[in-house]
N, CA, C and O atoms as CSV, one atom per row, in Angstrom:
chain,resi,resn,atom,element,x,y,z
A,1,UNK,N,N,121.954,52.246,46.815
A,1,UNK,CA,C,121.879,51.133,45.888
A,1,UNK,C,C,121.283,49.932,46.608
A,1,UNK,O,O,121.235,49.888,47.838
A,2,UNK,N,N,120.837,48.973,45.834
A,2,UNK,CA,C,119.907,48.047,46.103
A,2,UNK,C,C,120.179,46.690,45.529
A,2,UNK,O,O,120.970,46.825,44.595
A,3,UNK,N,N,119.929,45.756,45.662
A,3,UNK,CA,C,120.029,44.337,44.778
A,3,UNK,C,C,118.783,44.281,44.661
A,3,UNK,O,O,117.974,44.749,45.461
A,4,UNK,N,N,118.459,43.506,43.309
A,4,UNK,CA,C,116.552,43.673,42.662
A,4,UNK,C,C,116.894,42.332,42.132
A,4,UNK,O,O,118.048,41.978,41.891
A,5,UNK,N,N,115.870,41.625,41.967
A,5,UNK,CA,C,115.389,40.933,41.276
A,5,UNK,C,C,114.501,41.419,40.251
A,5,UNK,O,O,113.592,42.183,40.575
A,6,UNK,N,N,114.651,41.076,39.087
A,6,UNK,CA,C,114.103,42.069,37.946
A,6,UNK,C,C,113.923,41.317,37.042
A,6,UNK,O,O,114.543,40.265,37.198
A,7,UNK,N,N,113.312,41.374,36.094
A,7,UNK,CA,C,112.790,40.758,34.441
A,7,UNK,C,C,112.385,41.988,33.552
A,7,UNK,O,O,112.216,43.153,33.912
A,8,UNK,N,N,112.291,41.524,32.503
A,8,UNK,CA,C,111.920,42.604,31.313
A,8,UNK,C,C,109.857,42.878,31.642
A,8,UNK,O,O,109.105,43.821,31.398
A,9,UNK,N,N,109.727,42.032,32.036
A,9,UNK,CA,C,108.499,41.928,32.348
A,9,UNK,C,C,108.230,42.970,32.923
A,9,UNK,O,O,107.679,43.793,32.193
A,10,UNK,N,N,108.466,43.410,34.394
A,10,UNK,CA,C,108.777,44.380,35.358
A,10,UNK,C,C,109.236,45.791,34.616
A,10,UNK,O,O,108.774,46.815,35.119
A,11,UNK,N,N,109.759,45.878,33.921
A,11,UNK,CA,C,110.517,47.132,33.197
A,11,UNK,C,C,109.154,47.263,32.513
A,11,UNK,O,O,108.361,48.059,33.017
A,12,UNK,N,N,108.758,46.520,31.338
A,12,UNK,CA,C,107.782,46.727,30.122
A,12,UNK,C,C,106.490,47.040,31.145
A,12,UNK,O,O,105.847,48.006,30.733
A,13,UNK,N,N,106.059,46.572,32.138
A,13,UNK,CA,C,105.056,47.031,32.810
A,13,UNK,C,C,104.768,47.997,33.362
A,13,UNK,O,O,103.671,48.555,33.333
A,14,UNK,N,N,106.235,48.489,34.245
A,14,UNK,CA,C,106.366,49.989,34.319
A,14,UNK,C,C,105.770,51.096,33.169
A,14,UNK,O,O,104.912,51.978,33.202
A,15,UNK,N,N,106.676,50.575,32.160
A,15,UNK,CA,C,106.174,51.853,30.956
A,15,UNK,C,C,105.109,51.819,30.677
A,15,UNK,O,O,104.586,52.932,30.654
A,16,UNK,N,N,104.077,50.485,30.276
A,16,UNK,CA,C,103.219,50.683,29.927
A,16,UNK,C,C,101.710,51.108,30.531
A,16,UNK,O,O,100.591,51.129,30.018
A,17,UNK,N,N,102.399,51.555,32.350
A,17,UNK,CA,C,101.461,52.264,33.297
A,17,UNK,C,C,101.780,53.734,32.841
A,17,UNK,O,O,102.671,54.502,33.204
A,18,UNK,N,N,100.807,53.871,31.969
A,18,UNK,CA,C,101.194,55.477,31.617
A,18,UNK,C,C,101.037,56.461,33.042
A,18,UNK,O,O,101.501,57.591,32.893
A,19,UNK,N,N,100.609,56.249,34.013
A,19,UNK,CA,C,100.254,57.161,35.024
A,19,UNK,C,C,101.540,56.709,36.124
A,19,UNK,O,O,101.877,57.687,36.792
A,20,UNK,N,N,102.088,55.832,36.357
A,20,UNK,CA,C,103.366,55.419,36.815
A,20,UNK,C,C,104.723,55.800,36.226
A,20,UNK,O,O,105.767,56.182,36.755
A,21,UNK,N,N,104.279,55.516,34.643
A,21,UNK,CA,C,105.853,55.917,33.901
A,21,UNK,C,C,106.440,57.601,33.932
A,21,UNK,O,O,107.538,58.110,34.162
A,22,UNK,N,N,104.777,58.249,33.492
A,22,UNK,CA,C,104.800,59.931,33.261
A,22,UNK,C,C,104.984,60.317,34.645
A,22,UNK,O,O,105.837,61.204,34.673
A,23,UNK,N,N,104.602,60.070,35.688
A,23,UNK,CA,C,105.222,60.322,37.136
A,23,UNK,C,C,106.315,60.253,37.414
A,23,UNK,O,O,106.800,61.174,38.069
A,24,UNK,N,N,107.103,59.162,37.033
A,24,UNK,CA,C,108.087,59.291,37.342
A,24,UNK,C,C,108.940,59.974,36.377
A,24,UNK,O,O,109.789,60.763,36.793
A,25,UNK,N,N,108.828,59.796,35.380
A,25,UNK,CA,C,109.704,60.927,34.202
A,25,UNK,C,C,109.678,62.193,34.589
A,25,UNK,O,O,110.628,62.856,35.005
A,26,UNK,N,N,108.036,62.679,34.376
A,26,UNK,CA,C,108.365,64.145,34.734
A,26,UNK,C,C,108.917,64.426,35.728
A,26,UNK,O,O,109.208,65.619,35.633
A,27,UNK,N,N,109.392,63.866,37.060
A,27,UNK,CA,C,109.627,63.997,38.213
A,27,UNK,C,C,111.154,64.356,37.754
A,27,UNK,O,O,111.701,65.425,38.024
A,28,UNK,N,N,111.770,63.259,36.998
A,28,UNK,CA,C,113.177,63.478,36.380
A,28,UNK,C,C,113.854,64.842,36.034
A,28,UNK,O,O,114.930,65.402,36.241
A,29,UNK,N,N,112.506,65.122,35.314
A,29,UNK,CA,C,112.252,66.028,34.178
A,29,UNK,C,C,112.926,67.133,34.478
A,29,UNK,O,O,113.954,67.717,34.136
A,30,UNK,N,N,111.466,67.317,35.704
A,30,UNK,CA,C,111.713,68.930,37.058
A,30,UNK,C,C,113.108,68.897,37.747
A,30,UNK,O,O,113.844,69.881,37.817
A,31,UNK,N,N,113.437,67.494,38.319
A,31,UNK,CA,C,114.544,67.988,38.928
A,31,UNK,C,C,115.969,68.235,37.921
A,31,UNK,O,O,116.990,68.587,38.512
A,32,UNK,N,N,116.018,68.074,36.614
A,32,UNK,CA,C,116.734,68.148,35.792
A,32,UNK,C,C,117.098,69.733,35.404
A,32,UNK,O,O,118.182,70.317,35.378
A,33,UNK,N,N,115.741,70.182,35.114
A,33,UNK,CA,C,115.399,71.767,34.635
A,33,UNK,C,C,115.322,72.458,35.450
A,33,UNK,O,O,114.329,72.840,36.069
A,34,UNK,N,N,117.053,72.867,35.617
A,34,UNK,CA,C,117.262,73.449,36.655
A,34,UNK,C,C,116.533,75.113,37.154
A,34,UNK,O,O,116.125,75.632,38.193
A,35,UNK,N,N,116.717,75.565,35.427
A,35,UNK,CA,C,116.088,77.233,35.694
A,35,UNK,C,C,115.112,77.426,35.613
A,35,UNK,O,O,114.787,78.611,35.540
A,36,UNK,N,N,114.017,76.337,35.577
A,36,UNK,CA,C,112.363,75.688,35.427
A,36,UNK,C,C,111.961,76.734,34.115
A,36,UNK,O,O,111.441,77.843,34.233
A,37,UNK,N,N,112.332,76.092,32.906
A,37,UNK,CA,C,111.653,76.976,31.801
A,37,UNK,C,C,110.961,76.059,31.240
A,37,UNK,O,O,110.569,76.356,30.111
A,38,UNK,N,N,110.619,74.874,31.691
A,38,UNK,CA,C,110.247,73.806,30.910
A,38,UNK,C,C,111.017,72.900,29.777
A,38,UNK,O,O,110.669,71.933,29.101
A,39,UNK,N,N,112.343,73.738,29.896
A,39,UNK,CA,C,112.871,72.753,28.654
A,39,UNK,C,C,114.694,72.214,29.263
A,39,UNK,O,O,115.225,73.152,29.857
A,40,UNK,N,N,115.332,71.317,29.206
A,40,UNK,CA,C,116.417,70.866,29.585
A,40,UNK,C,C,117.117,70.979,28.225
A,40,UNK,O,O,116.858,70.431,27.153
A,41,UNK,N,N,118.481,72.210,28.723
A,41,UNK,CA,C,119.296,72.710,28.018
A,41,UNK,C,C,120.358,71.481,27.957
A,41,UNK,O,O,120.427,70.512,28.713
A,42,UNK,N,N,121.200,71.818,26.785
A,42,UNK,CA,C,122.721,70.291,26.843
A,42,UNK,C,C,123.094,70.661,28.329
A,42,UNK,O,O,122.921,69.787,29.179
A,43,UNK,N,N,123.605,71.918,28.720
A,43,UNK,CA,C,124.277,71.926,29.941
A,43,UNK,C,C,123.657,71.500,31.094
A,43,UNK,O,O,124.271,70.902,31.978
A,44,UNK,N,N,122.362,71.793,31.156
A,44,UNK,CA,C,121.212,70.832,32.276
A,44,UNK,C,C,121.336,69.295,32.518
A,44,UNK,O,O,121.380,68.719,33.605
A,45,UNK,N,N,121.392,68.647,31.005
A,45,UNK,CA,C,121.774,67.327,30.833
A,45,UNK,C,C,123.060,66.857,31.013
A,45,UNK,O,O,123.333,65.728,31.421
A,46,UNK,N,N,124.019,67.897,30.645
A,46,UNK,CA,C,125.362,67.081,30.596
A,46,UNK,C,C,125.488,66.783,32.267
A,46,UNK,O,O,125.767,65.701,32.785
A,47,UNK,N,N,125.299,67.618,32.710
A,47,UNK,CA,C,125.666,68.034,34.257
A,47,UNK,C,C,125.054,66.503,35.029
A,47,UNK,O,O,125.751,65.625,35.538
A,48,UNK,N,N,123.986,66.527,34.949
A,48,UNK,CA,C,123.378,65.186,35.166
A,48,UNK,C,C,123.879,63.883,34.890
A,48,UNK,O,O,123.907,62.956,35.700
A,49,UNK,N,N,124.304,63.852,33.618
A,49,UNK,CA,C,124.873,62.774,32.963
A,49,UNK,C,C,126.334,62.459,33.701
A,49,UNK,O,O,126.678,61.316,34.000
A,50,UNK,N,N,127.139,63.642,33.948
A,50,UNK,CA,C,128.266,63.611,34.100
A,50,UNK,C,C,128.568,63.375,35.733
A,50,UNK,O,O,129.622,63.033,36.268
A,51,UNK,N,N,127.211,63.691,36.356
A,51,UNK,CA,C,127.326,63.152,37.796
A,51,UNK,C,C,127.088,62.032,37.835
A,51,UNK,O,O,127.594,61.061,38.396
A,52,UNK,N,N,126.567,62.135,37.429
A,52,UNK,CA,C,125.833,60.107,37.888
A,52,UNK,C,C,126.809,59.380,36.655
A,52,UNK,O,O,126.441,58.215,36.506
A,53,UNK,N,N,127.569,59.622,36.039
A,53,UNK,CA,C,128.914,59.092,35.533
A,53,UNK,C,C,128.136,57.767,34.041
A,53,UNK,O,O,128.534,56.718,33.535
A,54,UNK,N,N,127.329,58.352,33.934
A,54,UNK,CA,C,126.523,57.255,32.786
A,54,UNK,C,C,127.105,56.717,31.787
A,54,UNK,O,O,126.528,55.821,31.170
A,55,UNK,N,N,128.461,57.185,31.395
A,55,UNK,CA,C,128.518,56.419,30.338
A,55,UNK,C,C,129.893,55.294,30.889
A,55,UNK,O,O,130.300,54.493,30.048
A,56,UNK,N,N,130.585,55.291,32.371
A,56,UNK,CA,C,130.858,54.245,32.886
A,56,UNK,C,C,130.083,53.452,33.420
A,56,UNK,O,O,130.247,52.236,33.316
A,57,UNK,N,N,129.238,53.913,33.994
A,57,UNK,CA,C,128.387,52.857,34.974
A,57,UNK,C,C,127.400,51.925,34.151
A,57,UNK,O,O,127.278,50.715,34.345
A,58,UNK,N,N,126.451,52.958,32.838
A,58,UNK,CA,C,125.914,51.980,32.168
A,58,UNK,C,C,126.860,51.674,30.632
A,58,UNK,O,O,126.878,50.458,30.442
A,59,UNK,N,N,127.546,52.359,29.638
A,59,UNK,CA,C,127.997,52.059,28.622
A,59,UNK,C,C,129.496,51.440,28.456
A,59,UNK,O,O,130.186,51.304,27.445
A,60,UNK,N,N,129.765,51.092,29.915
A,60,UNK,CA,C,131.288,50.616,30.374
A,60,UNK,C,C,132.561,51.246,29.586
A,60,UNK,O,O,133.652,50.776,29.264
A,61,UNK,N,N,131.859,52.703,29.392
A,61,UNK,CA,C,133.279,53.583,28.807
A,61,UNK,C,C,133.924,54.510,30.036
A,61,UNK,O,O,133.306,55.409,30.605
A,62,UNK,N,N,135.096,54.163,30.285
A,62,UNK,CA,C,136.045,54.547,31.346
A,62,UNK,C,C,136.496,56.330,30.838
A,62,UNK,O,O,137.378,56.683,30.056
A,63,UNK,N,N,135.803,56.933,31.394
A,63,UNK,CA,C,135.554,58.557,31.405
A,63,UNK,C,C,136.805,58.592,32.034
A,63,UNK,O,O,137.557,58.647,31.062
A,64,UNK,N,N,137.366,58.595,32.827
A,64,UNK,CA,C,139.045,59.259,33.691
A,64,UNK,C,C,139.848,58.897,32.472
A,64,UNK,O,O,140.774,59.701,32.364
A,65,UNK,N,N,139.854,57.784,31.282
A,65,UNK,CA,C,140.549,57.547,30.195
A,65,UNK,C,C,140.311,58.171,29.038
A,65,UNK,O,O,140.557,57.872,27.870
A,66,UNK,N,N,139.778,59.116,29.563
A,66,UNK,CA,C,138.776,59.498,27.704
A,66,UNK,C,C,139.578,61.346,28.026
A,66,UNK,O,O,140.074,61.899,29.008
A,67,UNK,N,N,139.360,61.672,26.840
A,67,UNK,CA,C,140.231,62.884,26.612
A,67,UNK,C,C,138.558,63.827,26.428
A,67,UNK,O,O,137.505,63.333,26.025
A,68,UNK,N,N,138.840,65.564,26.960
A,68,UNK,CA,C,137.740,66.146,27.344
A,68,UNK,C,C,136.998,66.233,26.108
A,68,UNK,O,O,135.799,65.985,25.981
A,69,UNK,N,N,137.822,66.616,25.182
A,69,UNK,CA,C,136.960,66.608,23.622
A,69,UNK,C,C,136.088,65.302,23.575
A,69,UNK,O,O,134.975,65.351,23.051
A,70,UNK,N,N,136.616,64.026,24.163
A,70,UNK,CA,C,136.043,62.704,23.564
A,70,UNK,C,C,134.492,62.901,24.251
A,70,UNK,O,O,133.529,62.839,23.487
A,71,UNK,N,N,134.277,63.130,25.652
A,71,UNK,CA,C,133.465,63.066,26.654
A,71,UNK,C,C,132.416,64.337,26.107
A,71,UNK,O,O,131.189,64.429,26.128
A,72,UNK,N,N,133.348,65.136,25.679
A,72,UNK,CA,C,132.296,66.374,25.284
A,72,UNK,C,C,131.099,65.601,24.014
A,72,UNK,O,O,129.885,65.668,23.826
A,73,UNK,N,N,132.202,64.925,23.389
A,73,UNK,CA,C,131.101,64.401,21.860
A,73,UNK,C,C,130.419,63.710,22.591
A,73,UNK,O,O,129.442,64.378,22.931
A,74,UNK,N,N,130.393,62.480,23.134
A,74,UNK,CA,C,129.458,61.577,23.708
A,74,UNK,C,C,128.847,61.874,24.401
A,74,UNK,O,O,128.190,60.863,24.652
A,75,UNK,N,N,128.325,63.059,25.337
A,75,UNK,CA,C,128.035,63.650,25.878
A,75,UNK,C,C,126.719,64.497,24.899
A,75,UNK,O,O,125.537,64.715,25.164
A,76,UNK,N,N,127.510,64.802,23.775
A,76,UNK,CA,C,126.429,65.603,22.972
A,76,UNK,C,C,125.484,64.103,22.104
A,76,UNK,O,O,124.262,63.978,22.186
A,77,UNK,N,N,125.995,63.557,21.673
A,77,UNK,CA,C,125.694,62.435,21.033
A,77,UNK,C,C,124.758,62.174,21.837
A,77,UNK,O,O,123.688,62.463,21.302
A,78,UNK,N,N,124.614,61.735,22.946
A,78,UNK,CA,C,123.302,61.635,23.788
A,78,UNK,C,C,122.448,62.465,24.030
A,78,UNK,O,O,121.307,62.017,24.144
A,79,UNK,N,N,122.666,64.124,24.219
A,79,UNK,CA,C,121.950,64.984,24.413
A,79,UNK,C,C,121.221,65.004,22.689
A,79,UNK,O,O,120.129,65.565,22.593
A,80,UNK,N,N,121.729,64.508,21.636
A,80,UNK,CA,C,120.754,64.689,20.431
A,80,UNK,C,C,119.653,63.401,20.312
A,80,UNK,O,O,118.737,63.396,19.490
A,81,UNK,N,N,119.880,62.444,21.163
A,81,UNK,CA,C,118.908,61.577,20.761
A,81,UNK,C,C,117.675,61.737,21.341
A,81,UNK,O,O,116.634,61.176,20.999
A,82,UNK,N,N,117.934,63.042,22.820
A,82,UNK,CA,C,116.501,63.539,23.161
A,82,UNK,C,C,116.270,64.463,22.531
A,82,UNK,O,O,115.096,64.341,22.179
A,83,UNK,N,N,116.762,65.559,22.062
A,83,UNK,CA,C,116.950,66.390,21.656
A,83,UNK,C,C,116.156,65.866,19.956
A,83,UNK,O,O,116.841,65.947,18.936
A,84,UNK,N,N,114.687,65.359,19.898
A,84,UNK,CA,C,114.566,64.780,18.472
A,84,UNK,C,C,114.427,66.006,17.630
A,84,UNK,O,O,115.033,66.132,16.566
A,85,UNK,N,N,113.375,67.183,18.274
A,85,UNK,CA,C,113.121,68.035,16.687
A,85,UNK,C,C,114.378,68.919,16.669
A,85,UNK,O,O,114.111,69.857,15.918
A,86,UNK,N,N,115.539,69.044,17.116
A,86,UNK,CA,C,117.005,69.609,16.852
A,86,UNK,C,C,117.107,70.884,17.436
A,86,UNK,O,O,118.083,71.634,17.422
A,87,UNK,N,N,115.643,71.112,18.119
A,87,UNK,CA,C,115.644,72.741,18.898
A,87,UNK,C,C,116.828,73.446,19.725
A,87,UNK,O,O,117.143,74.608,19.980
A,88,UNK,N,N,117.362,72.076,20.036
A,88,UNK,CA,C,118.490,72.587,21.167
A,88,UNK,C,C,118.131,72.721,22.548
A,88,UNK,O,O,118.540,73.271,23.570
A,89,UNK,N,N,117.146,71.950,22.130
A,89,UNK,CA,C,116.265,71.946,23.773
A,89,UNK,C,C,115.651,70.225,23.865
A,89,UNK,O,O,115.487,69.345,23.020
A,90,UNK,N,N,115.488,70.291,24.967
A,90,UNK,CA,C,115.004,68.854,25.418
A,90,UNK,C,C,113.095,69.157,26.313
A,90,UNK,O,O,112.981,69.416,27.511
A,91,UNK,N,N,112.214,69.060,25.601
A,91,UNK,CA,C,110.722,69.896,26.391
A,91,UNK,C,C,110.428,67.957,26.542
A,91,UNK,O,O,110.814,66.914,26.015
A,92,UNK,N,N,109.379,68.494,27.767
A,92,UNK,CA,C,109.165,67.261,28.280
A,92,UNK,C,C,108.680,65.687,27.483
A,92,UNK,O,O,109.003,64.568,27.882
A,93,UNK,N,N,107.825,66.009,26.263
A,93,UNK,CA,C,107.315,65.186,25.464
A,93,UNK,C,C,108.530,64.194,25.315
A,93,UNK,O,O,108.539,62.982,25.528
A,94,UNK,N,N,109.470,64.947,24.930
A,94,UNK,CA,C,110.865,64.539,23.938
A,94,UNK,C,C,111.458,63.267,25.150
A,94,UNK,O,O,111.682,62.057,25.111
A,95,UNK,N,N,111.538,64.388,26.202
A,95,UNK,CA,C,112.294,63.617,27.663
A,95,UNK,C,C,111.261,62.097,27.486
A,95,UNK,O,O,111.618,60.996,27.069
A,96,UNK,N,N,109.926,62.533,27.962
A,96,UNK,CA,C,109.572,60.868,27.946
A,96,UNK,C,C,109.489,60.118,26.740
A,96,UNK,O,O,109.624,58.908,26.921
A,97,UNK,N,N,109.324,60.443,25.674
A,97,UNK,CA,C,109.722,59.575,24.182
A,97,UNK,C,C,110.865,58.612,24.674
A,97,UNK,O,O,110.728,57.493,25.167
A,98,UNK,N,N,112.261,59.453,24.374
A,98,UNK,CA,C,113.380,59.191,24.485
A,98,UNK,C,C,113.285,58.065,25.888
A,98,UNK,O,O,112.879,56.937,25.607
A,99,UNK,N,N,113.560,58.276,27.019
A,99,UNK,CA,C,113.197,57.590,28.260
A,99,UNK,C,C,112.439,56.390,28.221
A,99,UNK,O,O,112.726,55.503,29.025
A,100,UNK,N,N,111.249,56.181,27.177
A,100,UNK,CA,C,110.142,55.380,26.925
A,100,UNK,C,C,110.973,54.450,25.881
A,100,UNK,O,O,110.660,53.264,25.976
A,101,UNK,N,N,111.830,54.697,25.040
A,101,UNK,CA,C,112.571,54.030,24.187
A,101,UNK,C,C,113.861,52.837,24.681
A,101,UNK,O,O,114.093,51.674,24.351
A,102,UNK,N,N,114.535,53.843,25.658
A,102,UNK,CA,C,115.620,53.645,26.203
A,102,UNK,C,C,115.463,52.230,27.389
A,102,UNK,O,O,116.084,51.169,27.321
A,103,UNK,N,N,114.390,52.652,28.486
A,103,UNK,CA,C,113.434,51.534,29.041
A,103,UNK,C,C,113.042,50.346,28.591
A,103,UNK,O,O,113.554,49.348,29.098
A,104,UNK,N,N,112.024,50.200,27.516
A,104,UNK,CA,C,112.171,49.131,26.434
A,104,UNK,C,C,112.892,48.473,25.805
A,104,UNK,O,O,112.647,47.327,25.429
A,105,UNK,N,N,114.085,49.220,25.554
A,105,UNK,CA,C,115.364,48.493,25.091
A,105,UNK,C,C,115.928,47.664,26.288
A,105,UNK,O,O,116.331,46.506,26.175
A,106,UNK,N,N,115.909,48.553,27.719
A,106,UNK,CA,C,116.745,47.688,28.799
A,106,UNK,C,C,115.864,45.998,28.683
A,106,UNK,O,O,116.210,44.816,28.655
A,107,UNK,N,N,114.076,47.086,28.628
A,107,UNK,CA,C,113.566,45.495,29.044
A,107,UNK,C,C,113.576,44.210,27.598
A,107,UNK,O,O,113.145,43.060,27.687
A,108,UNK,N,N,113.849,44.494,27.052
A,108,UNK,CA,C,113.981,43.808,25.809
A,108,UNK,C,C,115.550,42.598,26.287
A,108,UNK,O,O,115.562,41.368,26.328
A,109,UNK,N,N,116.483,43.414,26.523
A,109,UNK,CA,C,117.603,43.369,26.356
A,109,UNK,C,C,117.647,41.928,28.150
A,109,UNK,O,O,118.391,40.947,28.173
A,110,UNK,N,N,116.868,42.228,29.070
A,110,UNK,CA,C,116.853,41.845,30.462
A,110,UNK,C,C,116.184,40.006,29.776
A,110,UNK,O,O,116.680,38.893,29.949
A,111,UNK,N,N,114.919,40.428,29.005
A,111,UNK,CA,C,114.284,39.309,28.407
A,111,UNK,C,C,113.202,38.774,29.359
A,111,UNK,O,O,113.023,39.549,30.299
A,112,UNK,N,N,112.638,37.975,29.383
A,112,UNK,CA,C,112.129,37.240,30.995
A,112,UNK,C,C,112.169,36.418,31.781
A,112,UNK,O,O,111.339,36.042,32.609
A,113,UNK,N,N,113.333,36.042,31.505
A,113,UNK,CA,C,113.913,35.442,32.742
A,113,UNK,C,C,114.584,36.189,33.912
A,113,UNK,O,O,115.696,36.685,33.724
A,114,UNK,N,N,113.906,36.312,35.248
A,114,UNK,CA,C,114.689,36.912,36.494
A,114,UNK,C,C,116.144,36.852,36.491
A,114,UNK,O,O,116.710,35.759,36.487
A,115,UNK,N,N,116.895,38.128,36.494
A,115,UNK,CA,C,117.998,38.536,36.659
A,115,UNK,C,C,118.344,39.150,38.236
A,115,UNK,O,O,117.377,39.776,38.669
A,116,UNK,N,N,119.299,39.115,39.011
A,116,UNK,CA,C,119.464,39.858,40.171
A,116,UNK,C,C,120.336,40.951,39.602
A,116,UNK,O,O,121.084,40.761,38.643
A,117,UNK,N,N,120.205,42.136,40.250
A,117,UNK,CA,C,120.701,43.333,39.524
A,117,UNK,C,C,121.011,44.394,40.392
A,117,UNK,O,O,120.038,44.724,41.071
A,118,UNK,N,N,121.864,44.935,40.568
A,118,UNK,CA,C,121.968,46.466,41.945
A,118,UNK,C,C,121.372,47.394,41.131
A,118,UNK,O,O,121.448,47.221,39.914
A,119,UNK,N,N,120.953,48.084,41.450
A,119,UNK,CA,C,119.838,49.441,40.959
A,119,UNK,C,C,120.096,50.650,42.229
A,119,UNK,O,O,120.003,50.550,43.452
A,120,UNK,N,N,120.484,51.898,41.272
A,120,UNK,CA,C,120.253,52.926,42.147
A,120,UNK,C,C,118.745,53.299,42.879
A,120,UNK,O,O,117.644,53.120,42.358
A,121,UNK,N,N,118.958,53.746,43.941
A,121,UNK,CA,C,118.057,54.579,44.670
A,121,UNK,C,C,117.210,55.481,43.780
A,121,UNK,O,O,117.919,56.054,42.953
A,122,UNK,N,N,116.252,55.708,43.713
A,122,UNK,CA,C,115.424,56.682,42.650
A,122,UNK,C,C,115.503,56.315,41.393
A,122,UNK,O,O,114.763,56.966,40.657
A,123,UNK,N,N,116.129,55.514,40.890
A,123,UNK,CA,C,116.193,55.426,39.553
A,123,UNK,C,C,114.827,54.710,38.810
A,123,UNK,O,O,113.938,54.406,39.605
A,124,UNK,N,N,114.553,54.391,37.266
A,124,UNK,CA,C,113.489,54.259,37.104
A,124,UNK,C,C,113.462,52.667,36.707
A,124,UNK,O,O,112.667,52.000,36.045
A,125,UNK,N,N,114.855,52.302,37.503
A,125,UNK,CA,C,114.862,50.321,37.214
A,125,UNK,C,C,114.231,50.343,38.477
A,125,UNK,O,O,113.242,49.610,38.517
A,126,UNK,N,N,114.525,51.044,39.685
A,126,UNK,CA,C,114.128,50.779,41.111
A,126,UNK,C,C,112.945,51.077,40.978
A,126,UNK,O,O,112.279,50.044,41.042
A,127,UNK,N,N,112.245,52.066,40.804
A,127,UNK,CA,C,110.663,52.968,40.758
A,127,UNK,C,C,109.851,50.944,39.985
A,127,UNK,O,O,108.958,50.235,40.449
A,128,UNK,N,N,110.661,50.778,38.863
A,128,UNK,CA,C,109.380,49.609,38.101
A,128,UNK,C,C,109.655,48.696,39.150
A,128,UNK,O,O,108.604,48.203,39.560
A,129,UNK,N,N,111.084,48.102,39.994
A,129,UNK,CA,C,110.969,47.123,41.269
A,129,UNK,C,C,109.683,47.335,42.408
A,129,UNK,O,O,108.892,46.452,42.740
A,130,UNK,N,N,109.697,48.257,42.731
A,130,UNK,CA,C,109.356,48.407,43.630
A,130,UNK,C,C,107.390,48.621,43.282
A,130,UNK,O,O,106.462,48.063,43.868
A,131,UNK,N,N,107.347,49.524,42.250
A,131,UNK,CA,C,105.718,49.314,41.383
A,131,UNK,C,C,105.301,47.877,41.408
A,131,UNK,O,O,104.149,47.685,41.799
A,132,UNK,N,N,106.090,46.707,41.029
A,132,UNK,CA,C,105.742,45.650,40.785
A,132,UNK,C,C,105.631,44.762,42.351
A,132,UNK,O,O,104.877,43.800,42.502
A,133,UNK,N,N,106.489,45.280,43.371
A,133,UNK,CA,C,106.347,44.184,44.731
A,133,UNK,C,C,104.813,45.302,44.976
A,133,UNK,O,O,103.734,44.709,44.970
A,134,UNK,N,N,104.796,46.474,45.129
A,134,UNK,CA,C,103.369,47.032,45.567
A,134,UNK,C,C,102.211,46.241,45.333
A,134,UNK,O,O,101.335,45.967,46.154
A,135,UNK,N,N,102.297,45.833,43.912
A,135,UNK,CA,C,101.147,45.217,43.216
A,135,UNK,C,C,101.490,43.971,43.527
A,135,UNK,O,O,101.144,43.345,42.525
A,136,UNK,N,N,102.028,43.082,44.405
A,136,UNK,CA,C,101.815,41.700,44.679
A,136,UNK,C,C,101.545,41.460,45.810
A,136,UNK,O,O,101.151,40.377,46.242
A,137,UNK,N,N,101.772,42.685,46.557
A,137,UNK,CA,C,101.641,42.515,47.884
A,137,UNK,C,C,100.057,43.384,48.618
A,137,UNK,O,O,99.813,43.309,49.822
């Protein structure tokens, strides 16, 4: 983890480097899909989700308090919003749609005024930090 200085600016610029954003997504993508069929199953995703603990760290819902049924729904509840044509699969298009949505909202939500912010290692708040000091420096 890292402390960033960040703006919505920085986020929205990321995405809109299509050759920066799709790099780093698909990169997501692959290491996600675990049995490389091209498509990320719920259990591919949950597994992911449930390590990196996402819906405490970003949706401030306290998972050790939540009952397994509860975690299972929210859990799926997210796996359907990539999940758009209902296949039961997540194929890469979908992954960066979804991702491309989700991004925009952070940077919407950040606004533009500089915020200081901790950001994981690899993640794709750090990937647009670090895109943006490249290009100033």
């Amino acid at each position: 983890m890292s402390v960033e200085i960040l703006d919505g600016k920085t986020v929205l610029s990321f995405v809109e480097d299509e050759g920066a954003f799709n790099s780093s997504v698909d990169g997501r993508f692959a290491a996600l899909d675990t049995n490389r069929d091209g498509l990320l199953s719920y259990a591919e995703m949950a597994n992911e989700l449930m390590s990196l603990r996402v819906l405490d760290k970003h949706f401030g819902v306290d998972e050790a308090a939540m009952g397994a049924d509860e975690l299972v729904e929210l859990y799926h509840g997210l796996f359907l919003r990539f999940d758009r044509d209902g296949s039961g699969a997540v194929d890469l298009e979908e992954f960066r749609a979804e991702m491309k949505e989700v991004l925009l909202a952070v940077a919407n939500g950040l606004g533009f005024l500089p915020v200081q912010m901790v950001v994981e290692e690899g993640s794709f708040l750090k990937v647009a930090v670090d895109r943006e000091l490249a290009k100033a420096a």
